[in-house]
N, C-alpha and C positions, 0 to 999 in steps of 0.2 A: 136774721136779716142779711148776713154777710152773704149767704147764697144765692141771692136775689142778682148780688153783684156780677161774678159772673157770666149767666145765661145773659142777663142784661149787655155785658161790654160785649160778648162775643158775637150777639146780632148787631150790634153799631159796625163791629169790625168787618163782618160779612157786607152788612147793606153799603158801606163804605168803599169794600172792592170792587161795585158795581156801579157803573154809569146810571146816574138817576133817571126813571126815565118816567116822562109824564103820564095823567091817564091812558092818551092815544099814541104815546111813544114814537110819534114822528112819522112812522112807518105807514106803506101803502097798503092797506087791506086788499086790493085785487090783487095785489103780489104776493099777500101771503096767503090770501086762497090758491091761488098757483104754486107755489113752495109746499103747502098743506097738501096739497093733492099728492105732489111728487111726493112726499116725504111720509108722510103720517096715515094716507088714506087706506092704506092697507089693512092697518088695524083702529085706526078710529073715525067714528062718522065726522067727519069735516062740515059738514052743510046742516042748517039745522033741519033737524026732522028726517034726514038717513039714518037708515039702520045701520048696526054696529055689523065689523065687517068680523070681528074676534070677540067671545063672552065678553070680558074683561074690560079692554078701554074704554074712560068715557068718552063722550062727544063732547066736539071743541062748545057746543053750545052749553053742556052743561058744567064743562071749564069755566066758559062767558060768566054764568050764571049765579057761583059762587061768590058769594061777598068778598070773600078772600081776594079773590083775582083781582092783580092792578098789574100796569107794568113791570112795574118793582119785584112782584115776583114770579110774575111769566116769567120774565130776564133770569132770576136766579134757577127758574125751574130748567128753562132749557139751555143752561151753562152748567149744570149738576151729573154726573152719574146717575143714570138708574139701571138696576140688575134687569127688570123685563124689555127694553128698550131696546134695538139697534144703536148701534154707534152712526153718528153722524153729526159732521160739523158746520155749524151757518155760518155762515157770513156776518159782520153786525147789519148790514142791511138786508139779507133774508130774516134774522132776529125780530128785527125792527118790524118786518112786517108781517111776519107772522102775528108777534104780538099784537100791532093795529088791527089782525084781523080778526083775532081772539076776542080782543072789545070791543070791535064794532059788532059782536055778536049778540053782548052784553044786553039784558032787557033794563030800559028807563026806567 
């Protein structure tokens, strides 16, 4: 049972470095469709129902889609290294609304 412990402490510590951020993270989704263009659209469909512009990416819609997805970890996603990705850095408020735009993609 003791290995439970630390997977368990070192997502507290994680989720704790990061700004909590609500389902709709504050952020304006027409700005982060606008950000999402500039930044992402090269390789993933941004809008729902565009085709993918690379094999590989998914679309932000089916990002939205995933039960997974809440603020909390868009935020950690797009503050993490990833090896296929471009380097680039937001702003907390291009973050913010990215994020908002990523869930207002979200199906009810």
């Amino acid at each position: 049972m003791r290995w439970l412990t630390l997977p368990y402490a070192a997502s507290v510590l994680l989720m704790a470095s990061f700004p909590a951020y609500p389902q709709a993270s504050g952020g304006d989704p027409a700005s982060g469709r606008a950000v999402a263009t500039r930044l992402c659209s090269s390789c993933h469909p941004i809008l729902p129902n565009s085709p993918a512009a690379k094999a590989d990416p998914l679309s932000f819609q089916s990002i939205a889609d995933e039960p997974s997805t809440t603020g909390i970890s868009l935020n950690v996603f797009l503050h993490s290294n990833h090896n296929n990705m471009p380097d680039f850095i937001l702003s907390g408020a291009e973050s913010n609304d990215v994020i908002a735009y990523i869930l207002s993609l979200k199906k009810k």
